[in-house]
Backbone as a printed PyTorch tensor [residue, N CA C, xyz], in Angstrom:
tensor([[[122.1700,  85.9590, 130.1820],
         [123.2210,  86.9150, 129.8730],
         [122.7540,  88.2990, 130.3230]],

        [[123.4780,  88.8370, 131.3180],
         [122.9250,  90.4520, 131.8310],
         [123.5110,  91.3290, 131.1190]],

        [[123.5350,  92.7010, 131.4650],
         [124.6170,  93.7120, 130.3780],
         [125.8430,  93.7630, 130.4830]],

        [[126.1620,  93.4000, 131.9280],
         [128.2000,  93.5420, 132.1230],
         [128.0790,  92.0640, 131.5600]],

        [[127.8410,  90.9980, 131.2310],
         [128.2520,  89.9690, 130.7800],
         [128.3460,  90.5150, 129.1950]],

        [[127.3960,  90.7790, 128.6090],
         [127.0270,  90.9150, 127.5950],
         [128.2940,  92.6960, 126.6230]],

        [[128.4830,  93.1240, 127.5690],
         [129.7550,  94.0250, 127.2870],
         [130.8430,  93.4220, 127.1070]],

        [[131.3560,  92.5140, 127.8160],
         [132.5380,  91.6190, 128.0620],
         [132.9320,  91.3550, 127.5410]],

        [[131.7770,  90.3460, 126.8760],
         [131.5580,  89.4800, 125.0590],
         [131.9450,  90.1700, 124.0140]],

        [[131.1330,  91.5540, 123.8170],
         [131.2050,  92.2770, 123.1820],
         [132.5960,  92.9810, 122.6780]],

        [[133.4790,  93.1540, 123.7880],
         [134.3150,  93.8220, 123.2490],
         [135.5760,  92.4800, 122.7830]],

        [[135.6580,  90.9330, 123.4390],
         [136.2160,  90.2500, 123.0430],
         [135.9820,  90.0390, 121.6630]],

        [[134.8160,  90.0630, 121.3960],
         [134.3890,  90.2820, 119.8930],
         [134.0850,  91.0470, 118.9500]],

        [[134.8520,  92.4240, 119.3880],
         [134.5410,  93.4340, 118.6180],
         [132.8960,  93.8690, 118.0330]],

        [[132.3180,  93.5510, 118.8780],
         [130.8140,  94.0120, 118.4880],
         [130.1540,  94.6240, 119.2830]],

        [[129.3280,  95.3580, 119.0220],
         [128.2750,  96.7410, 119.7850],
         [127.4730,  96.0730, 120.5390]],

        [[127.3670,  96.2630, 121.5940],
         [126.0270,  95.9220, 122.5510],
         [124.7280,  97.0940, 122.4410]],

        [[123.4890,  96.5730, 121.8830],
         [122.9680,  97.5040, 122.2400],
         [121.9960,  96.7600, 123.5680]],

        [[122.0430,  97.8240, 124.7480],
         [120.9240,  97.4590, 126.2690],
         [119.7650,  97.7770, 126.0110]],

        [[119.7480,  99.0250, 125.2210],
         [117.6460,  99.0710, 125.4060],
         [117.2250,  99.2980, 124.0310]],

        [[116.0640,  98.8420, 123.8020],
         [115.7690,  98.6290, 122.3510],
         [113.6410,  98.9090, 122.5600]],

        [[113.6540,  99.5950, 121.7550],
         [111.8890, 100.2030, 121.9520],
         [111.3290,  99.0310, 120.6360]],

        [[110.0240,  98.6470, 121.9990],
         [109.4980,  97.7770, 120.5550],
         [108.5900,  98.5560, 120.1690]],

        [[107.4150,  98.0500, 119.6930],
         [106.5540,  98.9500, 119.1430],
         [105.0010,  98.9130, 120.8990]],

        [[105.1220,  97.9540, 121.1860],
         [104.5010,  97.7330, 122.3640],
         [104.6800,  98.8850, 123.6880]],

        [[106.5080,  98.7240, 123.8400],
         [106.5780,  99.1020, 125.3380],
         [108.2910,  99.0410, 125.0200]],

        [[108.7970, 100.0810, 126.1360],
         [110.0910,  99.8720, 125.9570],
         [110.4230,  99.0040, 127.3960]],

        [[111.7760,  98.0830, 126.1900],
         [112.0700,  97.4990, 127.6050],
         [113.5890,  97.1270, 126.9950]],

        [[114.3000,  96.2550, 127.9510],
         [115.4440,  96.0650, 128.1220],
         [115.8710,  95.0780, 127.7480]],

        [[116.6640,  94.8370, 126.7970],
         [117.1450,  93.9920, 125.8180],
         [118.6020,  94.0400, 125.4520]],

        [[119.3570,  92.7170, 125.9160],
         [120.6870,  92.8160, 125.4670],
         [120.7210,  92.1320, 123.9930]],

        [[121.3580,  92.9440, 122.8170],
         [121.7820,  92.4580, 121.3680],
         [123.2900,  92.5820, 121.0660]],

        [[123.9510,  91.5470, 121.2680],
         [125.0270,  91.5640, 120.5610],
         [125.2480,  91.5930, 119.3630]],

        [[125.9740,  92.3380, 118.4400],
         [125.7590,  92.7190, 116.8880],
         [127.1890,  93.4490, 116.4240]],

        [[127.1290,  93.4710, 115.2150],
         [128.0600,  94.3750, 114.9850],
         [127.6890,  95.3180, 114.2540]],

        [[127.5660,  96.4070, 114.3640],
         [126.9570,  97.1860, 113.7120],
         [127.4120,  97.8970, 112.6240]],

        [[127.4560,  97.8630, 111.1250],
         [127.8500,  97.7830, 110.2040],
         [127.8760,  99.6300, 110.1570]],

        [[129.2730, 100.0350, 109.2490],
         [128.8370, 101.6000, 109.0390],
         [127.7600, 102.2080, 107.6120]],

        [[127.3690, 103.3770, 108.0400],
         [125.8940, 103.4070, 106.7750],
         [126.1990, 103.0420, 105.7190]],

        [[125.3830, 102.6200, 105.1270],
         [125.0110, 101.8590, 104.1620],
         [123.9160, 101.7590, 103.3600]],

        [[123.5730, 101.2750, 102.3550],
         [122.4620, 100.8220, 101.4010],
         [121.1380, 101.7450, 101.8100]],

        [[121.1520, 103.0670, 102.1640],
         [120.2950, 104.3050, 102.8370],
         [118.8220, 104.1630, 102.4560]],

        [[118.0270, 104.2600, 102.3400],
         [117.2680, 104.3510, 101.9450],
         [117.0580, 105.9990, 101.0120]],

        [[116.9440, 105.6390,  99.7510],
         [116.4660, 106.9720,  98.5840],
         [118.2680, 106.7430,  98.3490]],

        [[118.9920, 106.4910,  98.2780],
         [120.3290, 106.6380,  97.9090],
         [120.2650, 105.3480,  96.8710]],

        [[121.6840, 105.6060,  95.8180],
         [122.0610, 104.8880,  95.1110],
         [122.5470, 103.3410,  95.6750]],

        [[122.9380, 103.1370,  96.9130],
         [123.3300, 101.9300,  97.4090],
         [121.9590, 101.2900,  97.6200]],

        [[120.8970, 101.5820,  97.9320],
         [119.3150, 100.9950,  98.5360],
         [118.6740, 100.7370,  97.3740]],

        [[119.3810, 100.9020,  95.6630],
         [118.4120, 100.7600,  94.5620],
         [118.4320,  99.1390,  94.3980]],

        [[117.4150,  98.6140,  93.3960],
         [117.2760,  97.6760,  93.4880],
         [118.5270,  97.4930,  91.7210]],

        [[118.7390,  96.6790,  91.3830],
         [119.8570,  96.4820,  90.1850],
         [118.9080,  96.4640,  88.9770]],

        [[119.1520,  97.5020,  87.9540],
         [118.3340,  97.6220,  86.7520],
         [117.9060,  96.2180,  86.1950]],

        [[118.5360,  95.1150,  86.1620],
         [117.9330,  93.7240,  85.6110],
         [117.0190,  93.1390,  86.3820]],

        [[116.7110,  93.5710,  87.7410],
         [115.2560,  93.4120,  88.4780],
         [114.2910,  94.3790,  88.4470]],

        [[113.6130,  93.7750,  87.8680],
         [112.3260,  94.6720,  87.3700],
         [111.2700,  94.6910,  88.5520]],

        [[111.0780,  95.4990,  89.3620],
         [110.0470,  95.4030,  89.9920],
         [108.2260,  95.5740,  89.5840]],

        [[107.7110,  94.9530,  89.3840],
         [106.2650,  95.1630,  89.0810],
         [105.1230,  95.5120,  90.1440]],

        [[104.2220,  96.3810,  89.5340],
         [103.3880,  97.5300,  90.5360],
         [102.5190,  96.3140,  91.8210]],

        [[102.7500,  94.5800,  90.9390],
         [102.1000,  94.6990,  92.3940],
         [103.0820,  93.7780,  93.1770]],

        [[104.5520,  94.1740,  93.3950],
         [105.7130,  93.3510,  94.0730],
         [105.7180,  94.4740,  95.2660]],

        [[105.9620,  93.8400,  96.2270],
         [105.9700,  94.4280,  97.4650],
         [107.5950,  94.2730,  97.8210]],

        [[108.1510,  95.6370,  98.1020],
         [110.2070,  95.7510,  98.6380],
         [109.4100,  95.5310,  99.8060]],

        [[110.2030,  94.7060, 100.7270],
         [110.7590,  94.6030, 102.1040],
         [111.7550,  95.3220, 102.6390]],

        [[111.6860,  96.3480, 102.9260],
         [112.4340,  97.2930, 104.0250],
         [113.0840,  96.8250, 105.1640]],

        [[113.9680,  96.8060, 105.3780],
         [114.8110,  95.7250, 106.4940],
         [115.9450,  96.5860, 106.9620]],

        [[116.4480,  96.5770, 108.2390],
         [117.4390,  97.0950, 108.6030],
         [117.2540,  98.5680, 108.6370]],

        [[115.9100,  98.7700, 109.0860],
         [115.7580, 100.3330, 109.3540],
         [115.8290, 101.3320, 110.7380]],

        [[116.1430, 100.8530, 111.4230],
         [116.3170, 101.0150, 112.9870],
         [117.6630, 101.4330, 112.8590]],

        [[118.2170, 102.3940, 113.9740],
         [119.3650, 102.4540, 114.6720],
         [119.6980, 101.9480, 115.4920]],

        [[119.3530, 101.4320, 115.8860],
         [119.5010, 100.7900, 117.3460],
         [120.1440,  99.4670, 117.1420]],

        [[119.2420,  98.5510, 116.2840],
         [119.3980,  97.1950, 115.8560],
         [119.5580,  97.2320, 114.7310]],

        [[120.4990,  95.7240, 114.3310],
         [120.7310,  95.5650, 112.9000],
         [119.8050,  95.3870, 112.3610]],

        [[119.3010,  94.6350, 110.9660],
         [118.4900,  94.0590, 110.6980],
         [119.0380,  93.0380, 109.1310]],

        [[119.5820,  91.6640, 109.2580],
         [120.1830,  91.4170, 108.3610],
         [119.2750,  90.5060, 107.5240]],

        [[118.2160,  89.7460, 108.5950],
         [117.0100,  89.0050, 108.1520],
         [116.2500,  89.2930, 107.0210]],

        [[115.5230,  89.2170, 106.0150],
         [114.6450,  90.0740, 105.4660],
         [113.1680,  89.9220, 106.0740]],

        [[113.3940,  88.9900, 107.2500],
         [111.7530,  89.0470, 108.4200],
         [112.2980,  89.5130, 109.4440]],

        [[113.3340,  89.8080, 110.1110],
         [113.5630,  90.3220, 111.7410],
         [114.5730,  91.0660, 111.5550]],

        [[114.4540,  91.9680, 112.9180],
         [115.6000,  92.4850, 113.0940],
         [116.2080,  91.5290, 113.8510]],

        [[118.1450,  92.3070, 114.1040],
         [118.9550,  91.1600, 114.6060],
         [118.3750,  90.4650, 115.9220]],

        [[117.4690,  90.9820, 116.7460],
         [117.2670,  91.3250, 117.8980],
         [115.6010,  90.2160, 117.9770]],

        [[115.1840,  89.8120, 116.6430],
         [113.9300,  89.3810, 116.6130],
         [113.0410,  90.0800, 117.3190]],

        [[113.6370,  91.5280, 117.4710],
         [112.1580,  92.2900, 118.4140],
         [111.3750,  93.1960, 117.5730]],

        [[111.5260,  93.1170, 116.0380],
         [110.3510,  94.0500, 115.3260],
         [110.8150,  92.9900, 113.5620]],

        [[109.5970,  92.3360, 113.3220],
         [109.1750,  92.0550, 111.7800],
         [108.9630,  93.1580, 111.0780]],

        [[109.7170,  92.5880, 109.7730],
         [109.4380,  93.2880, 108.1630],
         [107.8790,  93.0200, 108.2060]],

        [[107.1960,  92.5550, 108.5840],
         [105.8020,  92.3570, 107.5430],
         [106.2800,  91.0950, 106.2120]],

        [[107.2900,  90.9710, 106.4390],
         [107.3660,  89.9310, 105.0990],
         [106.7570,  88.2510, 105.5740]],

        [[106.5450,  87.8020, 105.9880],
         [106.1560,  86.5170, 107.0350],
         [104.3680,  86.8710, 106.4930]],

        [[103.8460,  88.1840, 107.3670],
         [102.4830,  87.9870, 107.2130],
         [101.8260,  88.0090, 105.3580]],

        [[102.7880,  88.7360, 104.4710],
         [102.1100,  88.9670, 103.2200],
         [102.6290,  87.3600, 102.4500]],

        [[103.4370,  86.7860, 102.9720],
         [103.6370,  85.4250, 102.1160],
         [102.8920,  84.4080, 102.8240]],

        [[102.1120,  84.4670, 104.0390],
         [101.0110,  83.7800, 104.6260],
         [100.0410,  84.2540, 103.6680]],

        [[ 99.2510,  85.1970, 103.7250],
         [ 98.2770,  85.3760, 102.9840],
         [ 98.2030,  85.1880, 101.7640]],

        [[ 99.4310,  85.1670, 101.0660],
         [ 99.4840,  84.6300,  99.3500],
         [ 99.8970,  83.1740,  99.5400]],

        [[ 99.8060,  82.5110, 100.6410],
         [ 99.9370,  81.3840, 100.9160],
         [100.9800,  80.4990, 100.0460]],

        [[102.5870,  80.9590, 100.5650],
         [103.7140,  80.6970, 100.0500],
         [103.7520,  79.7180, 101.0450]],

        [[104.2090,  79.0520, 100.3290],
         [105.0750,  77.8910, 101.4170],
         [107.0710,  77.6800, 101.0820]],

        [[107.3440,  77.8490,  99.5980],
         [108.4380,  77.5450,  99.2600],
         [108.9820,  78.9250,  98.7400]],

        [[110.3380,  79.2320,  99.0630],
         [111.0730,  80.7850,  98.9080],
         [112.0470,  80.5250,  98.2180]],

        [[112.7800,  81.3650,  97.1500],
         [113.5040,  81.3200,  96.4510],
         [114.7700,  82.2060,  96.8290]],

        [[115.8640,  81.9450,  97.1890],
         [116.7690,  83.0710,  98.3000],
         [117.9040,  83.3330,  97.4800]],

        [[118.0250,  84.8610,  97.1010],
         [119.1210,  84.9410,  96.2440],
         [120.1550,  86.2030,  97.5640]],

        [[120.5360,  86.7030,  96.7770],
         [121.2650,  87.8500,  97.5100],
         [122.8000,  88.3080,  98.3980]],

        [[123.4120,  89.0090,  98.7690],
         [124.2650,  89.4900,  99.5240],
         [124.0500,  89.8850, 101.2210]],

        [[125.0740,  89.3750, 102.0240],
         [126.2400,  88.6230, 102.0900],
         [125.9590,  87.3710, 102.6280]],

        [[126.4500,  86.7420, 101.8890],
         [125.6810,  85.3840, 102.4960],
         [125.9130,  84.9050, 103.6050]],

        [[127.3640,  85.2150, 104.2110],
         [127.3010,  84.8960, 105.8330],
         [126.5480,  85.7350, 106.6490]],

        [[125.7300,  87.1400, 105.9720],
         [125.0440,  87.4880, 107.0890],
         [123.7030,  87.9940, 106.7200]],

        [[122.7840,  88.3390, 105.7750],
         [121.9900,  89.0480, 105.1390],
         [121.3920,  87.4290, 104.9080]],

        [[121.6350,  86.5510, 103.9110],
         [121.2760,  85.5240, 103.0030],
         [121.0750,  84.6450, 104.3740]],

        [[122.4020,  84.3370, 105.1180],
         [122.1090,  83.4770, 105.9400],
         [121.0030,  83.7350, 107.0680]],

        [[121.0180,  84.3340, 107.7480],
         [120.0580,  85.0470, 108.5340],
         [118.4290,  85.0920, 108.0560]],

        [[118.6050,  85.1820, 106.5040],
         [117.0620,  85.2200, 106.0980],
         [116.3740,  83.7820, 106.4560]],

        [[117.7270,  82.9260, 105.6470],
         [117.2920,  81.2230, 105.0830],
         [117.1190,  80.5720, 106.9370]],

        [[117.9880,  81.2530, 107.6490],
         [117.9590,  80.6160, 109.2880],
         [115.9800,  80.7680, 109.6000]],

        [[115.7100,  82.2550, 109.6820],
         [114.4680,  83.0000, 110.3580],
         [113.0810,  81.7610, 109.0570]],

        [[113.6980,  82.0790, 107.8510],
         [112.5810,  81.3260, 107.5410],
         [112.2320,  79.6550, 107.6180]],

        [[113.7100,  79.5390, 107.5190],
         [113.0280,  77.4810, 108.7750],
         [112.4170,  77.7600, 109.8020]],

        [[112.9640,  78.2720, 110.7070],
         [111.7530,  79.0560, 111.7870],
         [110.6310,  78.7120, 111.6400]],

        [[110.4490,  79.7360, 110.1080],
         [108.9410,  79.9200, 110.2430],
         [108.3430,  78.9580, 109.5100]],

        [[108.7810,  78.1370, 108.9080],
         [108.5210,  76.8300, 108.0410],
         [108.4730,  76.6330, 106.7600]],

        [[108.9810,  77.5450, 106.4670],
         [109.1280,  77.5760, 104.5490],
         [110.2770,  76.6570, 104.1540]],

        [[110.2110,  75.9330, 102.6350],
         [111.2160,  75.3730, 102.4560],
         [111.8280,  76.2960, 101.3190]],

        [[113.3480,  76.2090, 101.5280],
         [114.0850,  77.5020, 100.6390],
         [114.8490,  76.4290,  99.8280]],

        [[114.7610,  77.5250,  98.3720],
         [115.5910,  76.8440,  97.6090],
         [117.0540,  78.0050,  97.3700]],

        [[117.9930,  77.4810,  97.9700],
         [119.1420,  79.1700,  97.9290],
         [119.6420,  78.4880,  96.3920]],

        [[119.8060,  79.8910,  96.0460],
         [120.0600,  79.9580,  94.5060],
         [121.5570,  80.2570,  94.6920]],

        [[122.5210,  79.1630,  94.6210],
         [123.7580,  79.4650,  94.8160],
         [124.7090,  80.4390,  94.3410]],

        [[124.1780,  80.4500,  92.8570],
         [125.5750,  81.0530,  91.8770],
         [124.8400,  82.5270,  91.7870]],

        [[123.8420,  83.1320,  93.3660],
         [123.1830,  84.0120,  92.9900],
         [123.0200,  84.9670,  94.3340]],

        [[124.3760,  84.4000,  94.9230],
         [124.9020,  84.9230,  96.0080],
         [125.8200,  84.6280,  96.4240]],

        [[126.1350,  85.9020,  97.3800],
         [127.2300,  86.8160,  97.3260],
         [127.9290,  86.6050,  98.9750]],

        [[128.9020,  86.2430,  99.0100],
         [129.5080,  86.4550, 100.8620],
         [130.7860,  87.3880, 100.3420]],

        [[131.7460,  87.5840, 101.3200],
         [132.3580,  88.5890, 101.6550],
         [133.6830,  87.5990, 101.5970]],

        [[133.9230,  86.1300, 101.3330],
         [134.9460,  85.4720, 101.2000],
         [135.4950,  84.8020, 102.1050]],

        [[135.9520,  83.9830, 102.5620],
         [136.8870,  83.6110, 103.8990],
         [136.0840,  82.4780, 104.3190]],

        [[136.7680,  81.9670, 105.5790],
         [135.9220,  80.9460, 106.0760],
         [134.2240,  80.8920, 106.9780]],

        [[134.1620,  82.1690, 106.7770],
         [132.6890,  83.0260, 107.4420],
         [131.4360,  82.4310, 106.4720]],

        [[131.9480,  82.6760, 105.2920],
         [131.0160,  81.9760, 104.4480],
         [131.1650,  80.6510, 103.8260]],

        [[132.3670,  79.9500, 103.7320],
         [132.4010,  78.6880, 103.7700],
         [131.5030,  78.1260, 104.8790]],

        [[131.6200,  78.5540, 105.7450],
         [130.8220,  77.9270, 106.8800],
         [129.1050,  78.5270, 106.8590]],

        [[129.1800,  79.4210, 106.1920],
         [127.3900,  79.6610, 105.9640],
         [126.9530,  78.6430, 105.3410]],

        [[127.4700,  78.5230, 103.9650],
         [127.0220,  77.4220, 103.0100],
         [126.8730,  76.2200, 103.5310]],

        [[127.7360,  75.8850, 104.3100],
         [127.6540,  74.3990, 105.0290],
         [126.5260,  74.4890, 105.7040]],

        [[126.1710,  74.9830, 106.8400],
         [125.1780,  75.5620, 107.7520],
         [123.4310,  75.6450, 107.0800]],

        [[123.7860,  76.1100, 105.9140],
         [122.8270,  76.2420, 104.9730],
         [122.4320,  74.9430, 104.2670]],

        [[123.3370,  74.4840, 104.0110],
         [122.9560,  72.9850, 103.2710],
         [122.5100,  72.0080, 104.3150]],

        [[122.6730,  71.8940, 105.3650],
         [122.6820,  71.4720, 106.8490],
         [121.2510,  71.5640, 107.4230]],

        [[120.8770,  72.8760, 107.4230],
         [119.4420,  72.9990, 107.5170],
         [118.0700,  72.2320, 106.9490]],

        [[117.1080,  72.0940, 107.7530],
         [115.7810,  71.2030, 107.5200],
         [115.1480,  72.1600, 106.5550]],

        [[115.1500,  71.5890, 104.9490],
         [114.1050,  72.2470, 104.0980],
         [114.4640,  72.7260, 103.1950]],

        [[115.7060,  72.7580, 103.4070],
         [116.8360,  73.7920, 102.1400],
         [117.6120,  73.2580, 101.4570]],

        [[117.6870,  73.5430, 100.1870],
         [118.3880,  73.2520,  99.1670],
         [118.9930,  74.0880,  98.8000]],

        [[120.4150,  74.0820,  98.0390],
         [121.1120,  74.8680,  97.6930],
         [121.5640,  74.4190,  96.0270]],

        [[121.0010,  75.3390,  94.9040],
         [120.5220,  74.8850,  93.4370],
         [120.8730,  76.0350,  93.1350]],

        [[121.6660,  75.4720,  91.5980],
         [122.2580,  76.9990,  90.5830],
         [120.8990,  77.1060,  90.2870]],

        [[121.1820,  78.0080,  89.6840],
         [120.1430,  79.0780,  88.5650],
         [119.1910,  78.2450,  87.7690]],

        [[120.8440,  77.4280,  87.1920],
         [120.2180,  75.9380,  85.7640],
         [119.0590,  75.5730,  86.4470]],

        [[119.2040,  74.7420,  87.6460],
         [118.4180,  73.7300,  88.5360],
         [117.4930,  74.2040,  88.6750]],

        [[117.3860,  75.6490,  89.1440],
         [115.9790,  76.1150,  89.1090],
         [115.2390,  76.6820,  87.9230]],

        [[115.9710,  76.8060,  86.8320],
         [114.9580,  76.8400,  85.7830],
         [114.3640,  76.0030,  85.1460]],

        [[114.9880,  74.8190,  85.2690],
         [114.5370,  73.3900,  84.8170],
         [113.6510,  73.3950,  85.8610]],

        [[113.6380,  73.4660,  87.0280],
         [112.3160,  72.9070,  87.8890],
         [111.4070,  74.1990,  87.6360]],

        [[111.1840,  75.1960,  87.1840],
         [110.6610,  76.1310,  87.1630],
         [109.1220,  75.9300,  85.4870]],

        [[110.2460,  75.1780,  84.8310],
         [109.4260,  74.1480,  83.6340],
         [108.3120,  73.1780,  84.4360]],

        [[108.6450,  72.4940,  85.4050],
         [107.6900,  71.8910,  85.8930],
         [106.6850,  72.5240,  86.9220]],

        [[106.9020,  73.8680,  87.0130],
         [106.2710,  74.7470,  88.2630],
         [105.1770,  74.0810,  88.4850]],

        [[103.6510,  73.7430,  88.5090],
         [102.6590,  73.3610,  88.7990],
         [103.0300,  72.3600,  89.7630]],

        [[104.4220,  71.8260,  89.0620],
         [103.9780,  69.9010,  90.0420],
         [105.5990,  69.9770,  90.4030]],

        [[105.8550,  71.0870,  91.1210],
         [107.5820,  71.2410,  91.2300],
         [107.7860,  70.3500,  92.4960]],

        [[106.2100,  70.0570,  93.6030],
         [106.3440,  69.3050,  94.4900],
         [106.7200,  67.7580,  94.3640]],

        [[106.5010,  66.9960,  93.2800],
         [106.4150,  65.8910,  92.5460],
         [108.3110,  65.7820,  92.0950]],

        [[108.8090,  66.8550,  91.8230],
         [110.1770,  66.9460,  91.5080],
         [111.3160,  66.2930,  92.8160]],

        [[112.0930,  65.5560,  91.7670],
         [113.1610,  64.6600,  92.7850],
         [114.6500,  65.4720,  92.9850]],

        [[114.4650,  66.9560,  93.5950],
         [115.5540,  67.2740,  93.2230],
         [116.5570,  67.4440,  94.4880]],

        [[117.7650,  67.2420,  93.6380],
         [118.8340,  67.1480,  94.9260],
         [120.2420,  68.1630,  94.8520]],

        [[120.4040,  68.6500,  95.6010],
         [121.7590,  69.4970,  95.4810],
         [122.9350,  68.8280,  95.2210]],

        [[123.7050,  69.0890,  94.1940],
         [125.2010,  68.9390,  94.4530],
         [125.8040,  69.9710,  95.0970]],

        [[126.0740,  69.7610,  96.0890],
         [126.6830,  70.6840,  97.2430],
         [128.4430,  71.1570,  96.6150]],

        [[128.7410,  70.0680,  96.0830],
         [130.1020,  69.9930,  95.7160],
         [130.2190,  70.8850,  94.9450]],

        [[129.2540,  71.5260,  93.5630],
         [129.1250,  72.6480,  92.3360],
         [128.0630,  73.5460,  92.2950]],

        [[127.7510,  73.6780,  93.7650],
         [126.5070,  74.9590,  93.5140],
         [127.2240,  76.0350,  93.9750]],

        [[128.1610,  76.6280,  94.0470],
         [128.6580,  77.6430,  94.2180],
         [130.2980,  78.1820,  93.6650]],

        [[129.8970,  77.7710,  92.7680],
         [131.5980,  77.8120,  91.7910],
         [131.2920,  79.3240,  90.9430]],

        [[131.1510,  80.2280,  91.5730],
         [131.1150,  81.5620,  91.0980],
         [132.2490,  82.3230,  91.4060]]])
């Protein structure tokens, strides 16, 4: 895909092309199709806080995501563009995570995008259904599917995971299975 192809697209689809994008290496030339959302969730602003019933503790590390102009960043490991990591990938290697717990907003693009990048990287996710958020329509009907679809992922209310959360030590030993049909009746 070159840039007049990649414009073409773009405007059939109402989305921003960005052509050049600086990595941290070297600048070079990169077509991203995206849509580029208007500001938002700022950083130091009231939209970027975290929700008073999440308590952050001194030694929880925020992931900063979506800080570029240039590129989106809906992943909570990449930007849209996969050309610059959060750092979130290398600090759950070293605490040697293997299994992620995925809550959050919007699930056709923030949630989904995370749960996509981390099969990638080989984690198995458990998406906490009744604990996220899409924007409505068939965009996210079709995430959820997509999501349940995926190698590694489960899609479990809250309940499901607190009951397996009782067995934490030996949660690997656990036979658990999604009802796809009632994990998202929110």
């Amino acid at each position: 895909l070159d840039a007049a192809e990649a414009e073409d697209k773009a405007s059939e689809a109402s989305v921003a092309v960005v052509a050049s994008v600086v990595t941290e290496e070297e600048e070079e030339e990169v077509v991203v199709l995206q849509r580029l959302w208007p500001v938002h969730c700022v950083a130091g602003s009231a939209g970027a806080d975290l929700v008073l019933e999440l308590v952050a503790l001194p030694r929880d590390d925020i992931v900063r995501k979506g800080t570029r102009r240039d590129v989106d960043g809906y992943s909570a490991f990449f930007d849209n563009g996969r050309l610059h990591a959060t750092g979130l990938h290398k600090r759950l290697q070293a605490e040697g995570v293997s299994r992620l717990l995925v809550t959050g907003l919007a699930t056709e693009y923030c949630v989904l995008w995370t749960i996509r990048d981390a099969v990638r990287l080989g984690y198995q996710v458990w998406v906490v259904a009744d604990a996220i958020r899409g924007m409505g329509g068939p965009e996210e009907a079709s995430a959820l599917a997509e999501m349940a679809a995926l190698p590694g992922v489960l899609l479990l209310t809250s309940e499901q995971v607190i009951s397996a959360a009782a067995a934490w030590p030996h949660v690997n030993m656990l036979a658990l299975t999604a009802d796809h049909e009632d994990t998202h009746g929110v």
